[in-house]
N, C-alpha and C positions, 0 to 999 in steps of 0.2 A: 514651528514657525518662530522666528526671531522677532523679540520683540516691537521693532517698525514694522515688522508686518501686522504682527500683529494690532498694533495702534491704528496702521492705515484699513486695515480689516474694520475695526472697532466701529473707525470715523465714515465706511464706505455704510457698516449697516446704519448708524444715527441717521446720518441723509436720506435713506430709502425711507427707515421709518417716519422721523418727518417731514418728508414730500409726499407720503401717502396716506397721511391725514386728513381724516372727515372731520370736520368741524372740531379740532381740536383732541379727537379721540380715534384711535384705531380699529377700528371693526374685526374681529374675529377673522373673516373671511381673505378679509384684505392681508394680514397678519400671515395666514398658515401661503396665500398664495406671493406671499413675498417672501416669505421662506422657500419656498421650493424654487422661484428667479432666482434668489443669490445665491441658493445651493447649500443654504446654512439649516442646522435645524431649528426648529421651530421655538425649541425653549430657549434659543441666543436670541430671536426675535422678541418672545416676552424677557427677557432679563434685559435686553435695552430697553426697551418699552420701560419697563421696571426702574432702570437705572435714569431714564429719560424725564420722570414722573407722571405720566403719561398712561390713559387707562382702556382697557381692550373693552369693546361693545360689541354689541349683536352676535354676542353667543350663538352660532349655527344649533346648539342644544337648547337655548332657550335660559339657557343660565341666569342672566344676568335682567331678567326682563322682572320688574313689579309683578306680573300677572302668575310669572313663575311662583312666586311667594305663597301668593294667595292663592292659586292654583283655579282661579274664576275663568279664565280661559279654557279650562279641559273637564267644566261642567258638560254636561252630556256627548261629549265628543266619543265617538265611537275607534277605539282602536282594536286591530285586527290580532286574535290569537295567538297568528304566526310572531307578529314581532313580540309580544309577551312573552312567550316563550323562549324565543332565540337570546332577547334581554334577561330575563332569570336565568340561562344556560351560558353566562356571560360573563355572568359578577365575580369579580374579583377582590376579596376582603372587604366584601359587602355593598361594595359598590362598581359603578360601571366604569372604566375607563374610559376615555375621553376617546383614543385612537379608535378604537373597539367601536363605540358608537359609530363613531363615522366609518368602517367597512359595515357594519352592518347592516348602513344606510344603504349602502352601493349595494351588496350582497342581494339586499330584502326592494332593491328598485325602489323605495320610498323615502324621503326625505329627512336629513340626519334633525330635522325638526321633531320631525314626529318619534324619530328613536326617542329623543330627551322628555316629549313628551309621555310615552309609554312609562320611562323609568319615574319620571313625576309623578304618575298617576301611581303606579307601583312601590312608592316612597320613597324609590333607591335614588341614592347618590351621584353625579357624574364626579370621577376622580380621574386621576394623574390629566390633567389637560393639557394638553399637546404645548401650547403658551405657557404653561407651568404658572396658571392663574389662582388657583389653587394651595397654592405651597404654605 
């Protein structure tokens, strides 16, 4: 791509990212599904975002949430063997990738919530994040 393209490319994704702003910050979900509109990958969406100053919320994994911290939210919450399992037969350098989690949402029919949950509860890590939040 030459470079006015690529500038006009640059300035097409800034506009999408900021007209699809929640309250000043980009939500995860809004993020990955505005990647797959423009056609762009998803880590050109966080590296604007990045380059924008500009900060991604509501981790579909639960990332980003206080209660993730403290982990008080997943006091006696009961999670299913199956996705234990499929989560430890998953990990990659110790942790779960990010893409990963969410097929095995789809995969396991339950909620890419509860995947992030399972590996919190499990201690493991969510890595390589599709938004490259992590880096």
């Amino acid at each position: 791509m030459n470079p006015a393209d690529l500038a006009k490319e640059k300035q097409r994704l800034e506009e999408a990212v900021t007209a699809s702003l929640v309250g000043g910050y980009l939500p995860c979900p809004v993020a990955l599904k505005l990647a797959k509109r423009l056609n762009v990958d998803a880590r050109a969406v966080g590296d604007t975002v990045d380059e924008l100053g500009i900060r991604i919320t509501d981790c579909q994994l639960g990332c980003f949430k206080v209660e993730k911290a403290s982990h008080e939210d997943l006091v006696g919450k009961v999670i299913r063997e199956e996705i234990t399992e499929r989560v430890r037969g998953s990990l990659v350098r110790g942790g779960l990738p990010c893409p990963v989690a969410h097929d095995l949402g789809r995969e396991l029919k339950v909620s890419i919530k509860e995947i992030g949950d399972a590996a919190t509860r499990m201690k493991i890590k969510i890595i390589d994040c599709q938004l490259n939040c992590f880096a």
